[in-house]
Structure formats: C-alpha cells, structure tokens
ChimeraX commands (.cxc) that place a marker at each C-alpha (Angstrom):
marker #1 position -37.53,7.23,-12.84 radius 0.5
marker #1 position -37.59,3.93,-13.71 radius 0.5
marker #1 position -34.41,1.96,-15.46 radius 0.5
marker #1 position -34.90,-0.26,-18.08 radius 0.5
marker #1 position -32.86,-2.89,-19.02 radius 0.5
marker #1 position -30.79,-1.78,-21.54 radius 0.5
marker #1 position -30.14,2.20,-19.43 radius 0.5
marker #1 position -28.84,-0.62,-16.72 radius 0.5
marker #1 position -26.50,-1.76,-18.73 radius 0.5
marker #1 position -25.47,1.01,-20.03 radius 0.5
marker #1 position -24.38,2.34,-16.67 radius 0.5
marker #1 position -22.92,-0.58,-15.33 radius 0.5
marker #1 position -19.48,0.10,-17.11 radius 0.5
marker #1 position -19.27,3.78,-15.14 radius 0.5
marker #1 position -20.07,1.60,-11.57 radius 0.5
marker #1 position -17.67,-0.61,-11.93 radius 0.5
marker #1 position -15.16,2.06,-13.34 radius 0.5
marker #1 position -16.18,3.78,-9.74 radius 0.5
marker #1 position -15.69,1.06,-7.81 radius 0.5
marker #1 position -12.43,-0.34,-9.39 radius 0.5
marker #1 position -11.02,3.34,-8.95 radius 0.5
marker #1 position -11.87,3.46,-5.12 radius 0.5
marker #1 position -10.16,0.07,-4.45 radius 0.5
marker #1 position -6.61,1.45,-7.02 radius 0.5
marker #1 position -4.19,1.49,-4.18 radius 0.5
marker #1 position -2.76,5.23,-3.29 radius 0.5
marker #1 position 0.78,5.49,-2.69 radius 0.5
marker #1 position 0.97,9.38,-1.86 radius 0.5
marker #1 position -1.13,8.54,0.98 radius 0.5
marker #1 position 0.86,5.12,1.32 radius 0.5
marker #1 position 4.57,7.44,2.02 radius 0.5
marker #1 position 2.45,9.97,4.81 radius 0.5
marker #1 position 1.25,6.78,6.34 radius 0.5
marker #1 position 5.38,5.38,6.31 radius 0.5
marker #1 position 6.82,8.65,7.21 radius 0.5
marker #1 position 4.39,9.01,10.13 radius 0.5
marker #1 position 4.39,5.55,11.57 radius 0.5
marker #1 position 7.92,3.84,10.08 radius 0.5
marker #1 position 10.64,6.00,9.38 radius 0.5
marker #1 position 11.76,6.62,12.72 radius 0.5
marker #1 position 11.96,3.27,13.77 radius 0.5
marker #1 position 13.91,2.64,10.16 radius 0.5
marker #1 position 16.01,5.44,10.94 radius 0.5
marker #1 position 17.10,4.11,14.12 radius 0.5
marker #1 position 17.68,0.64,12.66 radius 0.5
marker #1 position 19.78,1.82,10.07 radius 0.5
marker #1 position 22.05,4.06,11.22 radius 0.5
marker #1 position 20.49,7.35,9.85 radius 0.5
marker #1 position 19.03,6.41,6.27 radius 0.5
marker #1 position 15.97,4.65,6.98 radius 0.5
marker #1 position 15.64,3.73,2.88 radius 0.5
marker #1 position 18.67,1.28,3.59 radius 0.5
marker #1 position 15.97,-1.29,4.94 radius 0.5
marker #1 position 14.08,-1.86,1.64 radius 0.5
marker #1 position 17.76,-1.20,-0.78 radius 0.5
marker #1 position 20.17,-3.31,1.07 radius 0.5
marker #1 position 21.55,-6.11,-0.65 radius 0.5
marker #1 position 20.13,-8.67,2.04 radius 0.5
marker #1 position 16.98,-7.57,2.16 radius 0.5
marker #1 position 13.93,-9.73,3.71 radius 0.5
marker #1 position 11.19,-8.97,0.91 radius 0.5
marker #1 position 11.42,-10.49,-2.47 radius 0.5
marker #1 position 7.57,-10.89,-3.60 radius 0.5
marker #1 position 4.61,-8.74,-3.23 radius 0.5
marker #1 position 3.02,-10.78,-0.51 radius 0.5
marker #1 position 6.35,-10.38,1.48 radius 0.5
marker #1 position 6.06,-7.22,1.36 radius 0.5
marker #1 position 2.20,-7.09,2.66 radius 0.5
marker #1 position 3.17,-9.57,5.08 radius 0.5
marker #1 position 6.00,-7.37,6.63 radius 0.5
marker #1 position 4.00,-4.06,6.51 radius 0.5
marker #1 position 1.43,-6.30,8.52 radius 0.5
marker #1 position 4.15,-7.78,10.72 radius 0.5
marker #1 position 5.94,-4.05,11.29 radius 0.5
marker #1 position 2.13,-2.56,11.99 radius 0.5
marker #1 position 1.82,-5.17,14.41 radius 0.5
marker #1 position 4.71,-4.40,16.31 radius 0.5
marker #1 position 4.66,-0.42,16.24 radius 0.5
marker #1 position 1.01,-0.45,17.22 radius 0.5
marker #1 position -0.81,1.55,14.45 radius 0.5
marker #1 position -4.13,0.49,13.90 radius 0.5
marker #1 position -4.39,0.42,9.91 radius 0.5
marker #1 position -7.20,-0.67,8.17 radius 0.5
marker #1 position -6.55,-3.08,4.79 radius 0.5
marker #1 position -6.94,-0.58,2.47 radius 0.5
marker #1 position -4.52,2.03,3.99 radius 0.5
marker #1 position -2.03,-1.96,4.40 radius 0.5
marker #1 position -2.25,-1.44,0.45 radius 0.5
marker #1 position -1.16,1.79,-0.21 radius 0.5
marker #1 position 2.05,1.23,2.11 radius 0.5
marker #1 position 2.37,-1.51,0.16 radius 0.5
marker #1 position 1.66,0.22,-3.16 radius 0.5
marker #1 position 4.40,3.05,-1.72 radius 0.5
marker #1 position 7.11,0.77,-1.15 radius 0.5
marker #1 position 6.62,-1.18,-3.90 radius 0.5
marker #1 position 6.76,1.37,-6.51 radius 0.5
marker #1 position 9.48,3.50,-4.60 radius 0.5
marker #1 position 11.95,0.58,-3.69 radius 0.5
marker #1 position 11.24,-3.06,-4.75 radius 0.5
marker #1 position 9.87,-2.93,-7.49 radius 0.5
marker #1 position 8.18,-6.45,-7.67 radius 0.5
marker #1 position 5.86,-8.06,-9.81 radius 0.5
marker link #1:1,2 radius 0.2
marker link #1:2,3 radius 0.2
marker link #1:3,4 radius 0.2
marker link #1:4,5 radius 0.2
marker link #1:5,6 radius 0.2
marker link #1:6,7 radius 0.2
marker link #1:7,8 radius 0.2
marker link #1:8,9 radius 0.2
marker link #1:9,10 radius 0.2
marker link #1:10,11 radius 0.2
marker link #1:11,12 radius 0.2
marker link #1:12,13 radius 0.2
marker link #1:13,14 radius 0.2
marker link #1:14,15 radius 0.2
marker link #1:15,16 radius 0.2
marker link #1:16,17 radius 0.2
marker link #1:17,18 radius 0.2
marker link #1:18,19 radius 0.2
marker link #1:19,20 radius 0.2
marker link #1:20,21 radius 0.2
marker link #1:21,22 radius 0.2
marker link #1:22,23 radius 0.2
marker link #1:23,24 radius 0.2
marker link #1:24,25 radius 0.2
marker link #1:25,26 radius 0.2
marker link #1:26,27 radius 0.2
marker link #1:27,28 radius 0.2
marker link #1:28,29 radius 0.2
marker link #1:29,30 radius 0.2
marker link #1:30,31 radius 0.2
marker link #1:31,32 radius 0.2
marker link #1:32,33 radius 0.2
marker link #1:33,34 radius 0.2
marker link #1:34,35 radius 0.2
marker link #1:35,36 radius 0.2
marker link #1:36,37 radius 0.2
marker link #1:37,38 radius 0.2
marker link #1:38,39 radius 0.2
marker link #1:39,40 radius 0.2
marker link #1:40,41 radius 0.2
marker link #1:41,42 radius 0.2
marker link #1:42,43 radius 0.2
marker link #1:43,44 radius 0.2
marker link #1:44,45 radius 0.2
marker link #1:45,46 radius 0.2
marker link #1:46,47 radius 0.2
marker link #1:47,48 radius 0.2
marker link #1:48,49 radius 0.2
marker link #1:49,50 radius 0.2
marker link #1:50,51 radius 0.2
marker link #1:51,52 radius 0.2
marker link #1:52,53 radius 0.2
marker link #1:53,54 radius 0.2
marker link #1:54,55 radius 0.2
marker link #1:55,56 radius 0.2
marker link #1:56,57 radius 0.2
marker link #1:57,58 radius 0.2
marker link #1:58,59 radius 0.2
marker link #1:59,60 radius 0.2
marker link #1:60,61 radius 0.2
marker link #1:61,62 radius 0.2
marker link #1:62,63 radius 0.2
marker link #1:63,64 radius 0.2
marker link #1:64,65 radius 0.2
marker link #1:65,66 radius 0.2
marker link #1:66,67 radius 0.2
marker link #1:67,68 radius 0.2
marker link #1:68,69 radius 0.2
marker link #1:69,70 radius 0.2
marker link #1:70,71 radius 0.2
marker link #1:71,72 radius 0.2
marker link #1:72,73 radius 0.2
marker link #1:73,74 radius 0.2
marker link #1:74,75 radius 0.2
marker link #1:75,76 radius 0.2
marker link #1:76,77 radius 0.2
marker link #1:77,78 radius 0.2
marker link #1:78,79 radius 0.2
marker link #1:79,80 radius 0.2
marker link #1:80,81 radius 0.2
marker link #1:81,82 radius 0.2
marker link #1:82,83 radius 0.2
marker link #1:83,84 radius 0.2
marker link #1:84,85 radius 0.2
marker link #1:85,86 radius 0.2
marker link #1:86,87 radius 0.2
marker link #1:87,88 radius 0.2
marker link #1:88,89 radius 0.2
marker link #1:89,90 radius 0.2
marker link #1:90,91 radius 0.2
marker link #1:91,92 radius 0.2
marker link #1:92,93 radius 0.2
marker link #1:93,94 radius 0.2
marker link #1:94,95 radius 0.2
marker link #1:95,96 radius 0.2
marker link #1:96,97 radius 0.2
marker link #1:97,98 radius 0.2
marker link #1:98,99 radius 0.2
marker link #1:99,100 radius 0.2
marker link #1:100,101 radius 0.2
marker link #1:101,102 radius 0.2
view
C-alpha cells in the first residue's frame, strides 16, 4: 500500500499521540521501583517511617530537578542500575505522592 500525502498526515496525529504516551512518566511503577530499592534504607534513616524523608520540614528537595538529581544521587549510592525512563517515574512517584512541585 502506498501512502499519499494527505493519509500521512492524517496519521501523524495518532504517532505522535503513541509516542508522547510511551514517554508519560508512570508512577505505579515509579512506588515498586522506591519500595524495592529505597524504603529500607529510608526506613533506617528515619527512625521507622521512611515517608519522613520527603515530609520533614527541612527537607533537601525544593524543585523538580532536585528531586531528579537526588533520585540520581540515592541510585548512585544504593547501586541499582536504572535506566532514565524508570529515573522518571521515581520521580513522577515522589513528586505526585509528597512534594508536590511545579
């Protein structure tokens, strides 16, 4: 089959739809990636309720690329081998569960 023009553009809204959609961030996936790799480690550093680290009033993170920049950083350091994507939806996770940010 050959496309013409005009089918091309036609489709071009659904690829892009596609593509935008497989990019969206995931933060179910996001919290079994945190509860897997972080939440013992936050658990241990505060005291029992691992959540304190992103709600305490002296928290590190106040923008969206400190809080990519600490998953990074805290990936780092525990040794989990994370691809970008799979950064994001931590990100995406904490964001929308705890900070908040803009």
């Amino acid at each position: 089959m050959k496309f013409l023009p005009a089918q091309t553009l036609l489709c071009f809204p659904f690829i892009l739809l596609l593509s935008q959609s497989s990019l969206a961030a995931n933060p179910a996936h996001g919290k079994d990636l945190h509860n897997a790799n972080c939440q013992s480690c936050h658990t241990s550093l505060m005291d029992g309720n691992p959540d304190l680290i992103y709600t305490r009033p002296d928290r590190r993170v106040n923008s969206l690329a400190g809080l990519k920049s600490q998953v990074t950083r805290c990936k780092t350091t525990v040794g989990v081998s994370w691809p970008d994507d799979q950064v994001e939806d931590v990100v995406e996770y904490l964001n929308t569960s705890f900070y908040k940010l803009k």
